[in-house]
FIVEXVEX-438667 format. One record per residue (C-alpha): x, y, z; residue in one letter; residue number from 0. Coordinates in nm, 4 decimals. Example, Ala and Ser with C-alpha at 12.3 -4.5 7.8 and 13.67 -1.06 7.14 Angstrom:
BEGIN
[[1.2300 -0.4500 0.7800] A 0]
[[1.3670 -0.1060 0.7140] S 1]
//
This chain:
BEGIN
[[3.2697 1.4577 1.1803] X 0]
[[2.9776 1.2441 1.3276] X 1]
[[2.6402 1.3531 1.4019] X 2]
[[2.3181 1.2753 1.5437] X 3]
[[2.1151 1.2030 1.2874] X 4]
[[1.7727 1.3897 1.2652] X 5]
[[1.5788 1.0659 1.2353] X 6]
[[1.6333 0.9527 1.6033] X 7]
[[1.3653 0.9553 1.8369] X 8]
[[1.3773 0.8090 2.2043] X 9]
[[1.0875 0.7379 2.4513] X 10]
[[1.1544 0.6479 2.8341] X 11]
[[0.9633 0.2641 2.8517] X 12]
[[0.6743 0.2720 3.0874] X 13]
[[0.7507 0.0547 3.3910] X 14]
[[1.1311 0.0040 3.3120] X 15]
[[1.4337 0.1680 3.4136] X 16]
[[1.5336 0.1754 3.0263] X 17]
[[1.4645 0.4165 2.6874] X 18]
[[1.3807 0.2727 2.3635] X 19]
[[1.5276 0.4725 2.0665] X 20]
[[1.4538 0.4071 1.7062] X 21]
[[1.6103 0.5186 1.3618] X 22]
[[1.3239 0.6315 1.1441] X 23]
[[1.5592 0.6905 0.8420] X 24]
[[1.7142 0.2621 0.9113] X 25]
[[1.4653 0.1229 1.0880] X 26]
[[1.7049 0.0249 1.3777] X 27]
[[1.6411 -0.0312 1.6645] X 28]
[[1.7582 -0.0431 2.0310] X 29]
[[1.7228 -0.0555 2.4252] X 30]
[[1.8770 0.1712 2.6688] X 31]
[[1.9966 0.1065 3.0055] X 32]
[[2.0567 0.4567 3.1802] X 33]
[[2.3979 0.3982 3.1145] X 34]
[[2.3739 0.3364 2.7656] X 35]
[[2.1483 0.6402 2.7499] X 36]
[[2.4528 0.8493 2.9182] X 37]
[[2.6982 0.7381 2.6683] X 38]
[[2.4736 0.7726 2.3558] X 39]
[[2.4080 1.1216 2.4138] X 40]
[[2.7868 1.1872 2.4179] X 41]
[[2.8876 0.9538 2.1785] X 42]
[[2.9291 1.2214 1.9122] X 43]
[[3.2212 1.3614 2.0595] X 44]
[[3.3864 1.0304 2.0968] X 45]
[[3.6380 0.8959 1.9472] X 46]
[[3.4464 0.7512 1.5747] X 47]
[[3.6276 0.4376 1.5867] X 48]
[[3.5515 0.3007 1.9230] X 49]
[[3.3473 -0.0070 1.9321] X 50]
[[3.0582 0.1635 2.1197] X 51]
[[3.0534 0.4163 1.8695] X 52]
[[3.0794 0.1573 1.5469] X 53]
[[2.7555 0.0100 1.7077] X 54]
[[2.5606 0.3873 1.7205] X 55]
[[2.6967 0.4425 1.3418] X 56]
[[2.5853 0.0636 1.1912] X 57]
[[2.2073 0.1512 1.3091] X 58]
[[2.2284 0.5241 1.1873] X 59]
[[2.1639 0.6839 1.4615] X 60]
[[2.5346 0.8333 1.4785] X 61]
[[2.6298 0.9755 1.0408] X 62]
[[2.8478 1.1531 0.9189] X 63]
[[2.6924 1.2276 0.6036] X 64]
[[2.3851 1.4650 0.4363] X 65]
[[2.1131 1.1848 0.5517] X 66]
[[1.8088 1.3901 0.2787] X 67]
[[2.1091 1.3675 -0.0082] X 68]
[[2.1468 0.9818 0.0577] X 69]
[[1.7850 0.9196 0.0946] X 70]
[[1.7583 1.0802 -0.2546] X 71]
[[2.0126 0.9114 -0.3985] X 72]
[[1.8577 0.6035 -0.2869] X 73]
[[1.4787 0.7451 -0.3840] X 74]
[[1.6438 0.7768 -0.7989] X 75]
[[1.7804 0.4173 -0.7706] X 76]
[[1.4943 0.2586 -0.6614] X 77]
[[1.2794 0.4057 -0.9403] X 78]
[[1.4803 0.2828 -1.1996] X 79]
[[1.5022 -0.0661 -1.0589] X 80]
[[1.2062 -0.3176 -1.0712] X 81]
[[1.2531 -0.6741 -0.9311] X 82]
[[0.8689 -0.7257 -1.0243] X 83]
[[0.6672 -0.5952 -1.3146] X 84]
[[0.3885 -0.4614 -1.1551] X 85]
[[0.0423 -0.4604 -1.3556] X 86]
[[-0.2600 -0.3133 -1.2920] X 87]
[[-0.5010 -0.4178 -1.4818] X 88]
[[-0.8743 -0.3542 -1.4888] X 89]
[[-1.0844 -0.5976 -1.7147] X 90]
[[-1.3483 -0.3090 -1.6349] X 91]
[[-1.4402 0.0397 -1.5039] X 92]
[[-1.7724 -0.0475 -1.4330] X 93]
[[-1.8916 -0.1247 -1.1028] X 94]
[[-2.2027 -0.2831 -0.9157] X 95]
[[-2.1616 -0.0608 -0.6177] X 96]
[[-2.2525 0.3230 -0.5664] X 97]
[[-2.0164 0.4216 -0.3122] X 98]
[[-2.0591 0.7568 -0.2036] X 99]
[[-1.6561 0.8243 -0.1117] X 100]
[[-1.5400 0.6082 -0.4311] X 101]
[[-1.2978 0.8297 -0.6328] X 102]
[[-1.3153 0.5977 -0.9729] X 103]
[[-1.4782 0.7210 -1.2972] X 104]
[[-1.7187 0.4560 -1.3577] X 105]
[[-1.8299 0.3472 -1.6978] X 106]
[[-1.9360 0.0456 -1.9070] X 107]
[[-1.6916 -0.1604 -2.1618] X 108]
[[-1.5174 -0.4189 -2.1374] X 109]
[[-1.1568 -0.4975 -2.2197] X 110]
[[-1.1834 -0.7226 -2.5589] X 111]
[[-0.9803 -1.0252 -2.7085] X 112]
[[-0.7770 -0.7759 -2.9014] X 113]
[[-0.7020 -0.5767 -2.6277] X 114]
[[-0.5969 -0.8746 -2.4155] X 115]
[[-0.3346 -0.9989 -2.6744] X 116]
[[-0.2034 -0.6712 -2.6587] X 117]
[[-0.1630 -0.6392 -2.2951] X 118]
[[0.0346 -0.9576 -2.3121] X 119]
[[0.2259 -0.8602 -2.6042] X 120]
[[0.3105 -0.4927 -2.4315] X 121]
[[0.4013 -0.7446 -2.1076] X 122]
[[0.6932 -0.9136 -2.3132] X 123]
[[0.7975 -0.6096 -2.5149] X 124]
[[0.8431 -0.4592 -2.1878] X 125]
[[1.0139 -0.7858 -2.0225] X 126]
[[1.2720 -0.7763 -2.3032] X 127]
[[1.3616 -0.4102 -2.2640] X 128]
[[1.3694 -0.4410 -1.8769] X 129]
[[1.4303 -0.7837 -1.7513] X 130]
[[1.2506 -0.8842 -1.4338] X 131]
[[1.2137 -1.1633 -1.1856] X 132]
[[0.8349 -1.1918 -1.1533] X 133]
[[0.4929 -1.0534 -1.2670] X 134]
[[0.2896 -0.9377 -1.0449] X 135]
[[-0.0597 -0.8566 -1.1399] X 136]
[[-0.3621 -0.6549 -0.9620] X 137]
[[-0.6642 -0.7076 -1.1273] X 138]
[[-0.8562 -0.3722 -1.0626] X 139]
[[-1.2075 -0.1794 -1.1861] X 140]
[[-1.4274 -0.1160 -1.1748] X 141]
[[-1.5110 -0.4447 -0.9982] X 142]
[[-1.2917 -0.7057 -1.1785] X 143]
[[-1.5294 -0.9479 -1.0904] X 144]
[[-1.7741 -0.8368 -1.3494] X 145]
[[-1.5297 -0.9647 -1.6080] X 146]
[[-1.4131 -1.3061 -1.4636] X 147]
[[-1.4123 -1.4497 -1.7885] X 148]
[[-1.1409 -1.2226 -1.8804] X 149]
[[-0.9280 -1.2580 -1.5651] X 150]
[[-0.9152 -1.6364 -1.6021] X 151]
[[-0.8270 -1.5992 -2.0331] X 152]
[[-0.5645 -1.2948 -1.9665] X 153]
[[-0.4238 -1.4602 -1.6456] X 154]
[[-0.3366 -1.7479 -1.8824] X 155]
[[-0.1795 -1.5824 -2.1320] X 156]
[[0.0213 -1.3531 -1.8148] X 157]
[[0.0857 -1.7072 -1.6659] X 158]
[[0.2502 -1.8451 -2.0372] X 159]
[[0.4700 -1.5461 -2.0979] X 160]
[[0.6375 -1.5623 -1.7371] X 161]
[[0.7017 -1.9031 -1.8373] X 162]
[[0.8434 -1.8208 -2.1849] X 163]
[[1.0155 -1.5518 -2.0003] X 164]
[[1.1659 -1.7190 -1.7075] X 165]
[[0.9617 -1.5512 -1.4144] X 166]
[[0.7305 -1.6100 -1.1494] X 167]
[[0.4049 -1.4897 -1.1524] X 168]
[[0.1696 -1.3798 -0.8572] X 169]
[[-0.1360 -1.1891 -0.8692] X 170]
[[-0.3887 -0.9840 -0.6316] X 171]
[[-0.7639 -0.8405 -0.6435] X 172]
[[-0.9288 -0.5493 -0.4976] X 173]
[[-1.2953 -0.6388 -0.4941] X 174]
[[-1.6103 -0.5206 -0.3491] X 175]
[[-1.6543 -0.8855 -0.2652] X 176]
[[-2.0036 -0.9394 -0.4052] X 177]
[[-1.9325 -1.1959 -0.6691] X 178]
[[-1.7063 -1.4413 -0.4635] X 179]
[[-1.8923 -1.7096 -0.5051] X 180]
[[-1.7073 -2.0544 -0.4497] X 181]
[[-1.6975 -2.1001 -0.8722] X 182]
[[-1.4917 -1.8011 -0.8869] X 183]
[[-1.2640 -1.8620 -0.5925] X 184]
[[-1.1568 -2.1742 -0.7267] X 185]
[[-1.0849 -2.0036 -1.1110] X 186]
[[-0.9059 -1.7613 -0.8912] X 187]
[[-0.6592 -2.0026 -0.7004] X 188]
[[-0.5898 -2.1965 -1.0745] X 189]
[[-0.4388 -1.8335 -1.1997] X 190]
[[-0.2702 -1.7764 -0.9127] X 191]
[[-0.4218 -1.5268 -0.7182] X 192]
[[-0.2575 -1.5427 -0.3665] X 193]
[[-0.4161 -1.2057 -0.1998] X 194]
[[-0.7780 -1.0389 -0.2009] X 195]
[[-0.8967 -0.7242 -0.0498] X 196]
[[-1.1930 -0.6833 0.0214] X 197]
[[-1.4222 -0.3696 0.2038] X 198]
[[-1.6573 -0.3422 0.4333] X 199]
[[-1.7278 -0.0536 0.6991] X 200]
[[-1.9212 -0.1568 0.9701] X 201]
[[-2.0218 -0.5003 1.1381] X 202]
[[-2.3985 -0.5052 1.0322] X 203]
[[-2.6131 -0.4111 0.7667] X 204]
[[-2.7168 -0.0438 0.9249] X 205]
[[-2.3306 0.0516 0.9657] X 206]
[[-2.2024 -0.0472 0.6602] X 207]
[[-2.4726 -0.0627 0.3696] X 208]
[[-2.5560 0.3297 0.3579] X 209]
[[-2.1519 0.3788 0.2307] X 210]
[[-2.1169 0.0651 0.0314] X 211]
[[-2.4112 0.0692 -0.1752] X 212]
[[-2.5421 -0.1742 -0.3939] X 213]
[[-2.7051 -0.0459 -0.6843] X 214]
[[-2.9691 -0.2646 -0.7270] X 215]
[[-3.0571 -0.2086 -0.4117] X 216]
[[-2.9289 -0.5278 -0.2021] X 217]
[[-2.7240 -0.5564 0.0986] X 218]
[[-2.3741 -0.5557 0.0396] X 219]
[[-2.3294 -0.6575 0.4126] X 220]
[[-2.5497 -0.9746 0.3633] X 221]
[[-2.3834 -1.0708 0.0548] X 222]
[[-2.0371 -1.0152 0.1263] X 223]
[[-2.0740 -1.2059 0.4808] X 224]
[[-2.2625 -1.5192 0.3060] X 225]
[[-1.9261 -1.4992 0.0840] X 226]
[[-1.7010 -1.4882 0.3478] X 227]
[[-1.8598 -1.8014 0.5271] X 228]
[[-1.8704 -2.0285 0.1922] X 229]
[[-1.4700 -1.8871 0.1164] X 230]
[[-1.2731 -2.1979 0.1933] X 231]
[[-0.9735 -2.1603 0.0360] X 232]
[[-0.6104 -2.1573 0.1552] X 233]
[[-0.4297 -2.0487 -0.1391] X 234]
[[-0.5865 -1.6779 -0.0826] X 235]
[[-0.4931 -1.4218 0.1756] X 236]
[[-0.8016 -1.2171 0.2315] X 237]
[[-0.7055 -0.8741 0.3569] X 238]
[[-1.0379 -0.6861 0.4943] X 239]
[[-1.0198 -0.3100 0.4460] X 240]
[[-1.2206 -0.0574 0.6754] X 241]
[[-1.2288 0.3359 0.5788] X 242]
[[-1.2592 0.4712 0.8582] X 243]
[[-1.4905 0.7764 0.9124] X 244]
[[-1.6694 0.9568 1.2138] X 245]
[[-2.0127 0.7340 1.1420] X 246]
[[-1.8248 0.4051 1.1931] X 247]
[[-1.5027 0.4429 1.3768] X 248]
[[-1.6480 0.3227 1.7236] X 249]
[[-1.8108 0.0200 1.5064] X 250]
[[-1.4463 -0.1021 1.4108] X 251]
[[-1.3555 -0.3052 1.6845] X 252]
[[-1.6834 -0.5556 1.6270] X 253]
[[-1.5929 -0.5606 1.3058] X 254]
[[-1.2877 -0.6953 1.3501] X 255]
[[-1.3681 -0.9773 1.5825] X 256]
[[-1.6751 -1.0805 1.3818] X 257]
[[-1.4710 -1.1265 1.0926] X 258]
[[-1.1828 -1.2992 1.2632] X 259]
[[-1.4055 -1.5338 1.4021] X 260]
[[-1.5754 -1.5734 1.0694] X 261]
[[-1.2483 -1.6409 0.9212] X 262]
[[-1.1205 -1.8964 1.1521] X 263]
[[-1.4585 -2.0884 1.1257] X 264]
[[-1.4130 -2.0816 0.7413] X 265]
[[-1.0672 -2.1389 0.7371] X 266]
[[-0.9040 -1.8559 0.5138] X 267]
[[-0.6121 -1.6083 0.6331] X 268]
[[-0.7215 -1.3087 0.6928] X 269]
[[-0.6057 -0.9660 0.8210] X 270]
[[-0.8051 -0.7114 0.9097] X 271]
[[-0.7190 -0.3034 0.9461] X 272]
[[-0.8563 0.0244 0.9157] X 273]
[[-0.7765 0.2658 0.6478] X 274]
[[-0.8247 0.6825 0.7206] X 275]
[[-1.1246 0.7669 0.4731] X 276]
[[-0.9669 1.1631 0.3167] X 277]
[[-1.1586 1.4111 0.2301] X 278]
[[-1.1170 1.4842 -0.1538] X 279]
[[-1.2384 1.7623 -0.3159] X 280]
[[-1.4602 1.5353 -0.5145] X 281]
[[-1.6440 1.4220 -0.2629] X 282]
[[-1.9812 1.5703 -0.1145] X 283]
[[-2.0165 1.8112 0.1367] X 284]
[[-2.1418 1.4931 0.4135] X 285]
[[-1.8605 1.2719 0.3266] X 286]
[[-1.5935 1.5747 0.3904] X 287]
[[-1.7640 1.6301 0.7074] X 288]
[[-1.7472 1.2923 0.7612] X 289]
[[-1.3286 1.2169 0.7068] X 290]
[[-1.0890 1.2244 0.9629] X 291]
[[-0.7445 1.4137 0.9724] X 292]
[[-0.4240 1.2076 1.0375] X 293]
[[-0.4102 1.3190 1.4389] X 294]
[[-0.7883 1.1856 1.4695] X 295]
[[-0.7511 0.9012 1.3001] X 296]
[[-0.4458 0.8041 1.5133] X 297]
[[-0.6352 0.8571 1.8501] X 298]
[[-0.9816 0.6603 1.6965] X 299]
[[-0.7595 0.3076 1.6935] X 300]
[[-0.6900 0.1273 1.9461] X 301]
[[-0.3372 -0.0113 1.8762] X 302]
[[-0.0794 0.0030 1.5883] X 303]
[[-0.1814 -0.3356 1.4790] X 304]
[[-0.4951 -0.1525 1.3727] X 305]
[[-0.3759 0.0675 1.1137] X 306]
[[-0.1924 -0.0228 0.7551] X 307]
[[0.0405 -0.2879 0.7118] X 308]
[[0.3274 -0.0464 0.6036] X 309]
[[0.3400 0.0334 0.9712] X 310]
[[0.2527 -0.2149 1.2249] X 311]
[[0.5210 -0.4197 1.1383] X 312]
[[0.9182 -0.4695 1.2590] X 313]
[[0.9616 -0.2153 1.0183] X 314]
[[0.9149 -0.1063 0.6284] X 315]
[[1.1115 0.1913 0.5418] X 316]
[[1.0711 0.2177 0.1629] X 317]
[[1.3279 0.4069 -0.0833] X 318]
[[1.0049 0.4743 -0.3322] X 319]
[[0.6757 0.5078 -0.1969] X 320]
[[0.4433 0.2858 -0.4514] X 321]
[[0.4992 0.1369 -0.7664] X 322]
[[0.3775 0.4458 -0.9777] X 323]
[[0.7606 0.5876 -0.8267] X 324]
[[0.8924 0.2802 -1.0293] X 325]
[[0.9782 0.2019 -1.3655] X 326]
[[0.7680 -0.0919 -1.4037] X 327]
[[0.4649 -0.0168 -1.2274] X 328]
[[0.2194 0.0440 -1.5095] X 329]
[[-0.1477 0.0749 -1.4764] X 330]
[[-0.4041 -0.0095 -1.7586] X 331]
[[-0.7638 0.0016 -1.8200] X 332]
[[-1.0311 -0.2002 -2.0048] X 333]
[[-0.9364 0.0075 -2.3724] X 334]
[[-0.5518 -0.0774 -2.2930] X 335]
[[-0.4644 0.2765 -2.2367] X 336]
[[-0.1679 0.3515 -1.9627] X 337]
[[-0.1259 0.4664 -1.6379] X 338]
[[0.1517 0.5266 -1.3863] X 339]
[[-0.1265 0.5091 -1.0653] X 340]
[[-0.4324 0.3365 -0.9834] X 341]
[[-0.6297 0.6589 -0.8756] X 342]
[[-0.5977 0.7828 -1.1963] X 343]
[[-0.6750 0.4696 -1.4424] X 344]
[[-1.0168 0.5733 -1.6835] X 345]
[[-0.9025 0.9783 -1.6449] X 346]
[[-0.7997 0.9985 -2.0589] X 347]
[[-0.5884 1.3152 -1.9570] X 348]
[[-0.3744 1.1215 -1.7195] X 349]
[[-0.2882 0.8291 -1.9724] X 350]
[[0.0503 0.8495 -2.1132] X 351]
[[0.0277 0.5514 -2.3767] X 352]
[[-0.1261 0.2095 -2.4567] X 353]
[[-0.0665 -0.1060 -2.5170] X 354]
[[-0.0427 -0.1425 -2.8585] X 355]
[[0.2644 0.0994 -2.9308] X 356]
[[0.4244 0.1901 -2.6110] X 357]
[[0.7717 0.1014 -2.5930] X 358]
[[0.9925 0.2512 -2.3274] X 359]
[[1.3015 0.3129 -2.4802] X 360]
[[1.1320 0.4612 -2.7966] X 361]
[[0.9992 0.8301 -2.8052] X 362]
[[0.6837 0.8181 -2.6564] X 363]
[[0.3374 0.9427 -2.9209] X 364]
[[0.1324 0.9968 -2.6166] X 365]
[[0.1634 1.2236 -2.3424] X 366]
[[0.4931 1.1896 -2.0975] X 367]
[[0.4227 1.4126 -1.8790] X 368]
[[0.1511 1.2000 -1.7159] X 369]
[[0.4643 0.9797 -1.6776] X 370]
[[0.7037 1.2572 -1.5785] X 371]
[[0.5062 1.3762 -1.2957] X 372]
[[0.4890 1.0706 -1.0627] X 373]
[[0.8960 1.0558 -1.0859] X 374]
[[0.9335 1.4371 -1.0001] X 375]
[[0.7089 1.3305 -0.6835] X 376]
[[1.0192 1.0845 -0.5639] X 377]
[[1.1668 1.3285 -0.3477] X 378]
[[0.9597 1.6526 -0.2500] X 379]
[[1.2593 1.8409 -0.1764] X 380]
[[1.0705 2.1594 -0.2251] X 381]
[[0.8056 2.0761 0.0624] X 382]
[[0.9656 2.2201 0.3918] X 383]
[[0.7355 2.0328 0.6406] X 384]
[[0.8546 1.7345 0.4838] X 385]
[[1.1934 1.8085 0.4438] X 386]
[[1.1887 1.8732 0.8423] X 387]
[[0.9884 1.5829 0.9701] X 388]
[[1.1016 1.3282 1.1351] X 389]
[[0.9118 1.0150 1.0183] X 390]
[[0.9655 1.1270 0.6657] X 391]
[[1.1675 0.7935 0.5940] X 392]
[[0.8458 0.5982 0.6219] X 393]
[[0.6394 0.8008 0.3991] X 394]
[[0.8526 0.9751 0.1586] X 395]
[[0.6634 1.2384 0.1468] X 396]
[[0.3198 1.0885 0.0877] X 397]
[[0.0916 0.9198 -0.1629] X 398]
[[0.2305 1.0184 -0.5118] X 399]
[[-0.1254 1.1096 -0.7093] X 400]
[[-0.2848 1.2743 -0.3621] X 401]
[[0.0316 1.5170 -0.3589] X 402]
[[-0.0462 1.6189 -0.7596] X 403]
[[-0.3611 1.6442 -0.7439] X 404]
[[-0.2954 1.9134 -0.3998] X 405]
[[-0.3764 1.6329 -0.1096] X 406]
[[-0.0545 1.5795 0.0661] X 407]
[[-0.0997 1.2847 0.3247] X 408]
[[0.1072 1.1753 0.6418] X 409]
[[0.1031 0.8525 0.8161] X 410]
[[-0.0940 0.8242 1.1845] X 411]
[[0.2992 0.7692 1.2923] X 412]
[[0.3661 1.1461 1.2742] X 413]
[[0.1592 1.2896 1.5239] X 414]
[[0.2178 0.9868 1.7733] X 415]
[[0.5686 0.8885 1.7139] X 416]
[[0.6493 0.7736 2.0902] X 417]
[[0.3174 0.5320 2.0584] X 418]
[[0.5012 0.4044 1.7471] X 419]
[[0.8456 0.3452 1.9252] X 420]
[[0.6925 0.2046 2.1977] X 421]
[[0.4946 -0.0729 1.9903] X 422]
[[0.8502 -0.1391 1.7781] X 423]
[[1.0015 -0.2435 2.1267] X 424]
[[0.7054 -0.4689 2.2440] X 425]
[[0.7988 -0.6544 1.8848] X 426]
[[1.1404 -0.6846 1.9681] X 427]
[[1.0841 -0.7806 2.3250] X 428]
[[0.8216 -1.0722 2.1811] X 429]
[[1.0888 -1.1491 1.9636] X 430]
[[1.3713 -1.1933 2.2083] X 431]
[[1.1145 -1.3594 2.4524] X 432]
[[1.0536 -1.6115 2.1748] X 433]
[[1.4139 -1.6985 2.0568] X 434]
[[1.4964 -2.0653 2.1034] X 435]
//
């Protein structure tokens, strides 16, 4: 017997004669006339094998199945599948910066020669137990760039085994940005670095430097700006990060354009967005004061392009929400210890393993249920706002490590789903506008 399914949502078009409806669960996606409106909202009793009808059911938005146990179902297969082995990897924990909001653990050490071999070592043990297609590597800290000796030498050796191995190999930084210096840009395009990210929250010196602090003392703004101008490179997708916060939310929008224009000078890709700054329980009383909630963050930016790439797009309607959901996903710090999520890389209590023993298919001698708990996160079957909310497909329910450590999250798209519709159908009407 069909049925709606509980993942439609439809929004009358401003200025048109027409409704835009959109499958959250399927992404699909289509226009209305009035007409079509008329018949869609009786197609369930039709007859299920009319054409009209076929088109309703290949988008979803007509089922005749238990959409949560398929979603599930798909949620469990995803884990255990892995085109990419996805490795974390921070040469480092410590950092230059004093970030007031920063939820890492920050210490000194550095990962040694020993420690290296082993990551590359635990790399192909893993490979052979669990084929993949790629590596893909995020060099983390810390700030990685403390240690770019060790990115280039470990790189290397990542770079040989995907050869020996048959697989491609990719890799990606998250960096304060202070040490990009045109020396280190070019090491990182030879080891294949294709993506950066890189944070700064505000457009001058008094917005910005006050949150991302430089211990010594200097201005991050300055710094990371000068680095920005003398980054001529290509190769390396620089994605500029925001958190977004009362102080600097109006600030966002200069931001933006000065670093746009910045960029094009320069001549680097770049994409620029905002990201909601949450208010852990770690934090201070000021920064708490400071976050925004998911409805105020929605209404502080100006237009889905604005917020996180996951979003602003034709559509991404993941099975799993992050790699720590995923078999090989694997986080590991500077003493080779393991991880299933970034957030928690340096916290000892949270590592289920290292390098130098950890086989999957064996027994485990460490502690599996800092694995465990990121899979029994896939589907949060036990969380009744989830289980009833409509953009659930997107989010699945929410980052994996802020749900066990009590800090469930949900996108801006729940509390302005029309707004969200209505930017899907300006994409598809660019689209169709710009078809040969």
């Amino acid at each position: 017997m069909l049925k709606y399914s509980r993942y439609n949502h439809m929004v009358k078009i401003p200025d048109e004669d027409a409704y835009a409806l959109l499958n959250f669960r399927t992404g699909a996606f289509a226009r209305l006339s009035p007409l079509q409106k008329d018949l869609f909202e009786v197609a369930a009793d039709l007859d299920e094998n009319s054409s009209k009808v076929k088109n309703f059911r290949r988008g979803g938005f007509l089922v005749s199945y238990d959409e949560l146990r398929h979603m599930r179902t798909q949620a469990y297969m995803a884990s255990g599948w892995g085109r990419v082995l996805g490795l974390t990897i921070c040469p480092t924990m410590a950092c230059n910066f004093a970030c007031p909001y920063c939820f890492e653990e920050q210490r000194g050490g550095r990962m040694s020669k020993e420690t290296e071999d082993a990551v590359v070592k635990f790399a192909d043990r893993f490979l052979v137990r669990l084929p993949c297609q790629d590596i893909g590597v995020s060099w983390f800290g810390g700030e990685p760039l403390l240690c770019p000796d060790i990115i280039e030498s470990l790189s290397e050796k990542l770079m040989a085994l995907a050869d020996k191995r048959n697989c491609g190999y990719h890799a990606r930084l998250i960096t304060n940005g202070w040490f990009l210096t045109p020396e280190i840009v070019a090491m990182l395009e030879r080891v294949n670095v294709i993506e950066m990210q890189i944070t700064l929250d505000g457009p001058t010196p008094e917005t910005n430097d006050h949150l991302r602090r430089e211990k010594n003392g200097g201005s991050s703004f300055a710094r990371i700006m000068e680095n920005l101008e003398n980054l001529h490179t290509k190769k390396i997708k620089v994605m500029l990060r925001c958190n977004l916060h009362r102080e600097n939310a109006e600030h966002f929008g200069a931001l933006k354009e000065k670093v746009n224009l910045l960029a094009k000078k320069a001549g680097f890709p770049v994409r620029v967005y905002s990201a909601m700054m949450d208010g852990y329980a770690g934090m201070s009383h000021e920064m708490q004061e400071a976050s925004f909630n998911t409805s105020e963050f929605r209404r502080m930016v100006e237009g889905w392009e604005d917020l996180p790439a996951h979003v602003d797009t034709d559509a991404y309607y993941p099975y799993t929400v992050c790699m720590a959901q995923n078999l090989t996903g694997i986080g590991i710090d500077e003493n080779g210890d393991l991880y299933k999520c970034w957030e928690a890389i340096g916290r000892g209590a949270k590592a289920f393993g290292n390098v130098r023993d950890f086989d999957i298919l064996q027994e485990p001698d460490g502690n599996p249920g800092a694995w465990d708990e990121y899979f029994e996160t896939l589907f949060p079957e036990n969380d009744k706002d989830c289980m009833e909310c409509k953009v659930f497909p997107i989010c699945k329910g929410g980052c994996p490590h802020k749900r066990l450590t009590g800090r469930r999250t949900c996108l801006p798209v729940k509390a302005d789903p029309d707004g969200y519709v209505l930017h899907r159908y300006r994409i598809w009407q660019e689209k169709r506008q710009n078809r040969p």
